[in-house]
N, C-alpha and C positions, 0 to 999 in steps of 0.2 A: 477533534474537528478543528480544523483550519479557516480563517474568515479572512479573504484578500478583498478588503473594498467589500463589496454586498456580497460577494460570491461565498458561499459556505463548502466547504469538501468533508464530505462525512465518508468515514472509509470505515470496514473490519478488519478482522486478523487473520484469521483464519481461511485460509485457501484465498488471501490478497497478497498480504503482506509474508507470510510463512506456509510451508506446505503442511495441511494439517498428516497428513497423510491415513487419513479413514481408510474406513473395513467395508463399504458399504461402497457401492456403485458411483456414488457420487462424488464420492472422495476420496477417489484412488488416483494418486498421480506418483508414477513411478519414475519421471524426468529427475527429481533430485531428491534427496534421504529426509525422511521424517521431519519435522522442527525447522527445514533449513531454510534461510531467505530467500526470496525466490532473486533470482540473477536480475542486478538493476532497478530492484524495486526501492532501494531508499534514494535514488538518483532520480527517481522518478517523482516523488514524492517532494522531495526538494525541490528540483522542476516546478512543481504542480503549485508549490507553498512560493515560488518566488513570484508566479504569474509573468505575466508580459513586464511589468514593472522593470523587473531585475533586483526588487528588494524582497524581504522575506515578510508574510503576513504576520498573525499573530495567533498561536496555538488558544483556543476556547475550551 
């Protein structure tokens, strides 16, 4: 969890940040291979952690 100012960002792992790639309907994404990042998602994340600011919050 990230905390910029009051704002808090609570995120998972699984089917956010990596493809889980499940067996089950809900979890099937066949756009990139099991385990793998998903494209632009730590750039994202970084984004989200610098805010309007342009300085980086601080990991909780």
């Amino acid at each position: 969890m990230f905390q910029i100012g009051k704002t808090k960002v609570l995120s998972d792992v699984d089917d956010t940040l990596v493809c889980s790639g499940g067996d089950r309907i809900a979890g099937i994404d066949f756009s990139i291979p099991r385990k793998a990042l998903y494209p632009g998602v730590l750039l994202f994340y970084r984004l989200l952690e610098m805010g309007d600011t342009g300085s980086a919050g601080k990991l909780i």
